[in-house]
C-alpha atoms as a printed R data frame, in Angstrom:
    type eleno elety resid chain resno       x       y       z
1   ATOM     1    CA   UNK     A     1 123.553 112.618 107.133
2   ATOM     2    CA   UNK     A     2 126.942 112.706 105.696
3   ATOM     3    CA   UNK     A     3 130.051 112.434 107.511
4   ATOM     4    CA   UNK     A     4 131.892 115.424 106.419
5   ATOM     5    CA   UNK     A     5 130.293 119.434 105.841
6   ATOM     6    CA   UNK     A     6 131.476 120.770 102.690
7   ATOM     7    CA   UNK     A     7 134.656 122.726 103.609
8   ATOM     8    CA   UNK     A     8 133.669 125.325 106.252
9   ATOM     9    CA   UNK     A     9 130.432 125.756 105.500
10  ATOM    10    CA   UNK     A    10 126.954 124.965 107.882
11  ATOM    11    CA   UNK     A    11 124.702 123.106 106.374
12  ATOM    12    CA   UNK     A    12 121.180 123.388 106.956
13  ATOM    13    CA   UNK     A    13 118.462 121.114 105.970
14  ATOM    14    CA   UNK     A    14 114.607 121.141 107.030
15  ATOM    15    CA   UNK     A    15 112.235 117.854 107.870
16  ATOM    16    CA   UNK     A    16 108.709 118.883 106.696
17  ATOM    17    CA   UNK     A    17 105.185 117.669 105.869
18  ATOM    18    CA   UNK     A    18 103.342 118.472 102.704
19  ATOM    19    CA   UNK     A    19  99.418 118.867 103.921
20  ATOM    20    CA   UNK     A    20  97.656 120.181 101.400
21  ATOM    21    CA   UNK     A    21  99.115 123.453 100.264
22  ATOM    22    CA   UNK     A    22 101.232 124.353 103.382
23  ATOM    23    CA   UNK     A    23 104.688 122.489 104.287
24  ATOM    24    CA   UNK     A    24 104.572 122.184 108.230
25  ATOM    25    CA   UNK     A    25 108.231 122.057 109.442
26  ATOM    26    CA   UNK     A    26 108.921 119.019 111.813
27  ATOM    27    CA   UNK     A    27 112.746 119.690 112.892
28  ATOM    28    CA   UNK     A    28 115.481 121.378 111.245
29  ATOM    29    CA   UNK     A    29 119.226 119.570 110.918
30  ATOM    30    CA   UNK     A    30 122.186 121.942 111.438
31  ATOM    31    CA   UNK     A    31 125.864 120.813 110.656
32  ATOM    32    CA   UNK     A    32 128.148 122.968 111.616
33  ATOM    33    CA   UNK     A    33 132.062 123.244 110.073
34  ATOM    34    CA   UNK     A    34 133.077 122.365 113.213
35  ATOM    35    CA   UNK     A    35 131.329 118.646 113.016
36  ATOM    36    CA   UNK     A    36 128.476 119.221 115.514
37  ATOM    37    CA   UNK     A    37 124.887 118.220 114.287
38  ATOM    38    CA   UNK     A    38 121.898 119.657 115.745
39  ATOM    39    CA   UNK     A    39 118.463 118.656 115.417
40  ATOM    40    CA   UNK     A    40 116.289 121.490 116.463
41  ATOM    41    CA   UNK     A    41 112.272 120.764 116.961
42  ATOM    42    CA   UNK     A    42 110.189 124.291 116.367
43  ATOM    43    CA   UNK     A    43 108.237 124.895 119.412
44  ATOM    44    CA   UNK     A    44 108.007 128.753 119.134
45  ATOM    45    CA   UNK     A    45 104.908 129.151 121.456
46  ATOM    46    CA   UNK     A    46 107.094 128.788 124.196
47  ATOM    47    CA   UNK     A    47 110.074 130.483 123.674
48  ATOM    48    CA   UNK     A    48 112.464 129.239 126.948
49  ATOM    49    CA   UNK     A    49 111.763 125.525 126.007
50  ATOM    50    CA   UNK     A    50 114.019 125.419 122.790
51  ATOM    51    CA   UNK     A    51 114.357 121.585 122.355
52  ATOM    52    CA   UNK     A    52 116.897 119.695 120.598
53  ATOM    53    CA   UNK     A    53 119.045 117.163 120.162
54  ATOM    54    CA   UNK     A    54 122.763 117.512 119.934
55  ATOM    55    CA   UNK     A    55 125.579 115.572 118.684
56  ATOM    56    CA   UNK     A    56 129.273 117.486 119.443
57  ATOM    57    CA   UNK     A    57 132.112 116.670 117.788
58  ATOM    58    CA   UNK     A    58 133.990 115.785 120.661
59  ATOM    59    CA   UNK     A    59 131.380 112.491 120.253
60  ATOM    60    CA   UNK     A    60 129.041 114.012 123.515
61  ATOM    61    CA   UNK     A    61 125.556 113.239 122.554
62  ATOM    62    CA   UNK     A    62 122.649 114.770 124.166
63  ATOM    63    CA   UNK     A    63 119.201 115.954 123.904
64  ATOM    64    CA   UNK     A    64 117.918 119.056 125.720
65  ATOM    65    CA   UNK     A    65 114.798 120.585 126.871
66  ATOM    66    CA   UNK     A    66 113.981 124.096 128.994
67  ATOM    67    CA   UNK     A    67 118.141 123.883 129.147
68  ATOM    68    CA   UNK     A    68 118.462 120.618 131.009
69  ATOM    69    CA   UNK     A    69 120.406 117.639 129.383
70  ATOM    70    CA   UNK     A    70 119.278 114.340 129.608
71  ATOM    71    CA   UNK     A    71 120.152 111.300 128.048
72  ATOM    72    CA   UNK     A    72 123.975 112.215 127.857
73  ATOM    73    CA   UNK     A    73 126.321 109.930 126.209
74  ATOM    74    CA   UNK     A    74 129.926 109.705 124.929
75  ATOM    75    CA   UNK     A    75 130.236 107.858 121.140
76  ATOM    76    CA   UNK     A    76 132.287 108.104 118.634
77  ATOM    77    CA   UNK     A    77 133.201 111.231 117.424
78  ATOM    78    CA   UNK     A    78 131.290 112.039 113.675
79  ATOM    79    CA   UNK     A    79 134.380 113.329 111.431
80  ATOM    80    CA   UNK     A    80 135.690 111.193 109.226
81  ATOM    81    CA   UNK     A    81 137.144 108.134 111.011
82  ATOM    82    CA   UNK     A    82 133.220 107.279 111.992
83  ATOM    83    CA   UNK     A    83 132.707 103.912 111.218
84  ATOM    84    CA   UNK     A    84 129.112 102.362 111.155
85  ATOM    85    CA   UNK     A    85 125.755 104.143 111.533
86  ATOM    86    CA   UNK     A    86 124.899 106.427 114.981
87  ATOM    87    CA   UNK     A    87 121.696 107.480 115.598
88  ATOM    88    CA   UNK     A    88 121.206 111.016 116.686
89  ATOM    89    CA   UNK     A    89 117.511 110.905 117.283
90  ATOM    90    CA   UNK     A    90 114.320 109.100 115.994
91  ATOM    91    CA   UNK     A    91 111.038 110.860 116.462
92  ATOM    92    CA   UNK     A    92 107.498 109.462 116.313
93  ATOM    93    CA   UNK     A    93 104.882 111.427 114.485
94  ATOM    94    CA   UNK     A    94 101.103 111.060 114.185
95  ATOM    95    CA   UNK     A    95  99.636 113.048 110.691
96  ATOM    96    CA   UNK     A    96  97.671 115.805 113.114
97  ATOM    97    CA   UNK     A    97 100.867 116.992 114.738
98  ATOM    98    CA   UNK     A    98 102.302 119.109 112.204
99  ATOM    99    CA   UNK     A    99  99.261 121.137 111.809
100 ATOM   100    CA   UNK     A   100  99.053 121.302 115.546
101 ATOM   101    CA   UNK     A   101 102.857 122.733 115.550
102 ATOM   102    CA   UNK     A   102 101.715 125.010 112.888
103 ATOM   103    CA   UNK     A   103 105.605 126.111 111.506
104 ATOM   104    CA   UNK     A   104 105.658 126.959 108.574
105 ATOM   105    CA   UNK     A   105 108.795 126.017 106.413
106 ATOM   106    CA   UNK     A   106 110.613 128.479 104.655
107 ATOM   107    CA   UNK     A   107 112.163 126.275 102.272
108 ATOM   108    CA   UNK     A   108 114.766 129.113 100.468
109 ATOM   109    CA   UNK     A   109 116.091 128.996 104.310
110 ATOM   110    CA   UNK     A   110 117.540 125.177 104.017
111 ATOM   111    CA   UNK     A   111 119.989 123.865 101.487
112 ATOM   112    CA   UNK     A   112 117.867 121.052 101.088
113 ATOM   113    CA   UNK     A   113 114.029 120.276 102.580
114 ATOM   114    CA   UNK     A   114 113.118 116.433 102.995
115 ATOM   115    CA   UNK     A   115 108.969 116.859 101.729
116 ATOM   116    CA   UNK     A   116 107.390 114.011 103.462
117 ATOM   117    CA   UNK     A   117 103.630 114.300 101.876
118 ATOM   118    CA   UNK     A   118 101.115 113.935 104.889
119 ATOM   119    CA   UNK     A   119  99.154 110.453 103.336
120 ATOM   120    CA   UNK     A   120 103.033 108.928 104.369
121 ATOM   121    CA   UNK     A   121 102.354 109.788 107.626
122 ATOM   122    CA   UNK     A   122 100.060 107.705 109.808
123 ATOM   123    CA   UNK     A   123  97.039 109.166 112.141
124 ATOM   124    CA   UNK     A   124  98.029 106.827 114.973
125 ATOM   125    CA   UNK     A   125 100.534 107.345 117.469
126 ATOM   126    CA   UNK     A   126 104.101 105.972 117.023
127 ATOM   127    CA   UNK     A   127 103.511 104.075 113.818
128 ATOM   128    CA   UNK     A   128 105.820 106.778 111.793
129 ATOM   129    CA   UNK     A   129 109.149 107.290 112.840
130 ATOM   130    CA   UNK     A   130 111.533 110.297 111.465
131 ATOM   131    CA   UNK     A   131 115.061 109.308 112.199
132 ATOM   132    CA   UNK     A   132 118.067 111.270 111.473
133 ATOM   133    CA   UNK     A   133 121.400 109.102 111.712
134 ATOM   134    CA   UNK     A   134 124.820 109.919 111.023
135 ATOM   135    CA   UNK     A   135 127.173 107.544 109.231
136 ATOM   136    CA   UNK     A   136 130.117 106.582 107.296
137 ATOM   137    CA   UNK     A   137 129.843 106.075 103.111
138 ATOM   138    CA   UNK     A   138 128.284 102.726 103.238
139 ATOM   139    CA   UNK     A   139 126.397 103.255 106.886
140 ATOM   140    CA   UNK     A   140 122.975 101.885 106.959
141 ATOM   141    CA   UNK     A   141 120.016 103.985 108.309
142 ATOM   142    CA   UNK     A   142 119.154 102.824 112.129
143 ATOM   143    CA   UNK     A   143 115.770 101.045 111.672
144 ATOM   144    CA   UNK     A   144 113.573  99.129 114.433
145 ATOM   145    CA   UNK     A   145 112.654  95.414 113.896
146 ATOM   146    CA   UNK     A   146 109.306  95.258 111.768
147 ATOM   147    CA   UNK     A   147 109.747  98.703 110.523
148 ATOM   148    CA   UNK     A   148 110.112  99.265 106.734
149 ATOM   149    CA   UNK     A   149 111.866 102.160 104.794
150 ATOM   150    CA   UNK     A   150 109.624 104.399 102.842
151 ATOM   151    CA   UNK     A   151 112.188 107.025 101.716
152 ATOM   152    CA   UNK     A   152 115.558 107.795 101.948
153 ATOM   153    CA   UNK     A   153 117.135 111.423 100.731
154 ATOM   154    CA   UNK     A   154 120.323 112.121  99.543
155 ATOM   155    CA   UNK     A   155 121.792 108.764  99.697
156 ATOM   156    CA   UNK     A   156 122.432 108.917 103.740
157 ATOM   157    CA   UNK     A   157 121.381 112.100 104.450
158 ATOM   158    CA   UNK     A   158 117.728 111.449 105.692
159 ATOM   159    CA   UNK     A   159 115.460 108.221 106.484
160 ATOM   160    CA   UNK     A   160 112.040 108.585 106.875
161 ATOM   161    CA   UNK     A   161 110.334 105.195 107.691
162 ATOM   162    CA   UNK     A   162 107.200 103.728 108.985
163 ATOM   163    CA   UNK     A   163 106.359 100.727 111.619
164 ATOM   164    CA   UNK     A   164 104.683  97.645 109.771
165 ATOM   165    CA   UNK     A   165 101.982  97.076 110.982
């Protein structure tokens, strides 16, 4: 993701799989005019759990589930004297759990929709990764030893990568 929102204006981009004919949405990115980012996972079964992951502009870094914080940190704050890459959460995905989210993405509802087509995503658990990093203009996507990049969007706006095997 980019360091800087166009002037005053939230951006909001989707994370979704292509299976068959329906695009499943994963999480959705917010980025307010303010500076915070928010990665929000759709969970609308249960409508009190609501869990995300947060990164303020102030630099306070959290994710949140049922309204409790938990893995609170302080970093660097993501305007535009960020320097380097900071990750703001990576997510492990198996190919049956979109369909057993069952969102559907309304794509003319995001400025922009990262597509990942469901024969990218592996049917064992945590060998795909989603990871959604912020960083300056030449910031390098966060990526795990012996993973590989399949596809990145926008320049820095989204990774999407896979574990080697």
């Amino acid at each position: 993701m980019s360091v800087q929102p166009k002037q005053n204006q939230r951006r909001l981009y989707a994370v979704a799989v292509r299976d068959a004919g329906n695009l499943l949405l994963v999480f959705s990115i917010c980025r307010d005019p303010h500076g915070d980012v928010y990665v929000n996972f759709p969970r609308d079964h249960d409508p009190a759990w609501k869990p995300h992951s947060s990164y303020h502009a102030s630099g306070q870094h959290h994710q949140k589930s049922y309204d409790h914080k938990v893995l609170e940190y302080h970093r660097q704050r993501p305007d535009v004297n960020l320097r380097g890459t900071v990750n703001v959460v990576t997510l492990p995905i198996a190919s049956d759990e979109p369909r057993a989210i069952n969102t559907p993405c309304e794509a003319t509802r995001f400025q922009d929709v990262f597509e990942i087509p469901l024969g990218d995503v592996r049917s064992e658990r945590y060998r795909t990764w989603l990871s959604v990093d912020v960083t300056d203009s030449n910031g390098q996507p966060t990526i795990e030893p012996g993973a590989a990049i399949i596809r990145v969007s926008g320049g820095q706006e989204l990774s999407h990568y896979r574990r080697a095997s």
